[in-house]
Structures are given as structure tokens and as C-alpha cells.
C-alpha positions as CSV (number, residue, x, y, z in Angstrom):
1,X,188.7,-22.9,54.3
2,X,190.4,-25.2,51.9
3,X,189.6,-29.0,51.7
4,X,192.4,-31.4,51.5
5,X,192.9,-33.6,49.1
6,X,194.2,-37.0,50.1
7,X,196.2,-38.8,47.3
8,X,195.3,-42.5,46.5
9,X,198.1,-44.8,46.1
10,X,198.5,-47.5,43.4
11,X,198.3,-50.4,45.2
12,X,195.1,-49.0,46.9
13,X,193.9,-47.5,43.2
14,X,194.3,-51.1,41.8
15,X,192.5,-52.8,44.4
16,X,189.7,-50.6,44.6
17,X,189.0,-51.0,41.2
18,X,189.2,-55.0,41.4
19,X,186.9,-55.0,44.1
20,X,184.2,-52.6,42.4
21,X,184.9,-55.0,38.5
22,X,184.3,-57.5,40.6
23,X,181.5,-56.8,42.7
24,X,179.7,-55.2,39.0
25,X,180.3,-58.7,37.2
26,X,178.8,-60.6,40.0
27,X,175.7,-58.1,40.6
28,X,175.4,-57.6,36.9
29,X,175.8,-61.0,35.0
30,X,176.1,-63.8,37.7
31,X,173.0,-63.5,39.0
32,X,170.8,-62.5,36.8
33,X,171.8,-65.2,34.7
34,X,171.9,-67.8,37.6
35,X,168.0,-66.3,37.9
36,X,167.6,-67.2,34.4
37,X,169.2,-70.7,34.3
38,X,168.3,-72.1,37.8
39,X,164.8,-71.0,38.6
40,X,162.7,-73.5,37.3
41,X,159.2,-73.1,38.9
42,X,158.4,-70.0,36.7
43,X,157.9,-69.8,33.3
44,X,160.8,-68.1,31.0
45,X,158.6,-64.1,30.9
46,X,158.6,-63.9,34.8
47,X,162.6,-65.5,35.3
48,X,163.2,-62.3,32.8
49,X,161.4,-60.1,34.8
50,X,163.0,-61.3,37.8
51,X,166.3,-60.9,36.7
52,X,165.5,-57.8,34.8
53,X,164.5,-56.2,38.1
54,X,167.6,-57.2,40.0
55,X,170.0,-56.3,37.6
56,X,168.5,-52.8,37.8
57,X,168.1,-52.9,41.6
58,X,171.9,-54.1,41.3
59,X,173.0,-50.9,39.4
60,X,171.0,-48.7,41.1
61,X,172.9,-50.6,44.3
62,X,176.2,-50.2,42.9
63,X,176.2,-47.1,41.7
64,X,174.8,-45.4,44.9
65,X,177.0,-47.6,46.9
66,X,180.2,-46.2,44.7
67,X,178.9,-42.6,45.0
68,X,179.0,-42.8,48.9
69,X,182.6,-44.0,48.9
70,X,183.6,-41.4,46.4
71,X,181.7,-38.8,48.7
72,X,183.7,-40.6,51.8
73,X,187.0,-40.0,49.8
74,X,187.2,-43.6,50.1
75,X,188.1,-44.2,46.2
């Protein structure tokens, strides 16, 4: 009948939200710009596209990923 609603503690608030800052800055600006900087067999149009294309795959990733745990009652 009714659903329950679990409460999320601090300590658990604060660490979930680390963990999902940090996991964003990595998939979102680390490696796209270590696909810019490091790959040097292409030339600069296709290490753009490249990183382009994983930073939206990231999102895309990261948001579905934090969707499931919201849907999980995880966070």
C-alpha cells in the first residue's frame, strides 16, 4: 500500500555526493582532455571528436548510472 521511505544519513549523504563529483570530474574533464593532450597519432579535428564523443557517452553513462541508484533508493 504505502512505500517506505528510507532516510539517508549525513555521513552517507556526503559520501555519495563525493563519489558521484568525483566520478563527473574524472568522466567529464580528465579524459577528454587527456584524449586531447596525449593522443598524438591523429590530427587535432578527430582528437576533438574523440573526446567530444566520450564526454557525451560519459554523461549519458553518468546520468543513467545515477538514475538507477536513485531508482534503487541507493542515493
Amino acid at each position: 500500500m504505502g512505500s517506505v521511505h528510507r532516510q539517508l544519513s549525513w555521513p552517507r549523504a556526503i559520501l555519495s555526493a563525493l563519489v558521484a563529483v568525483a566520478v563527473a570530474f574524472i568522466g567529464l574533464v580528465v579524459i577528454p582532455d587527456l584524449l586531447l593532450s596525449q593522443i598524438t597519432s591523429v590530427d587535432r579535428s578527430q582528437r576533438v571528436a574523440l573526446a567530444t564523443g566520450w564526454f557525451i557517452i560519459a554523461l549519458v553513462g553518468i546520468l543513467w548510472g545515477l538514475r538507477r541508484l536513485q531508482q534503487r533508493r541507493v542515493i
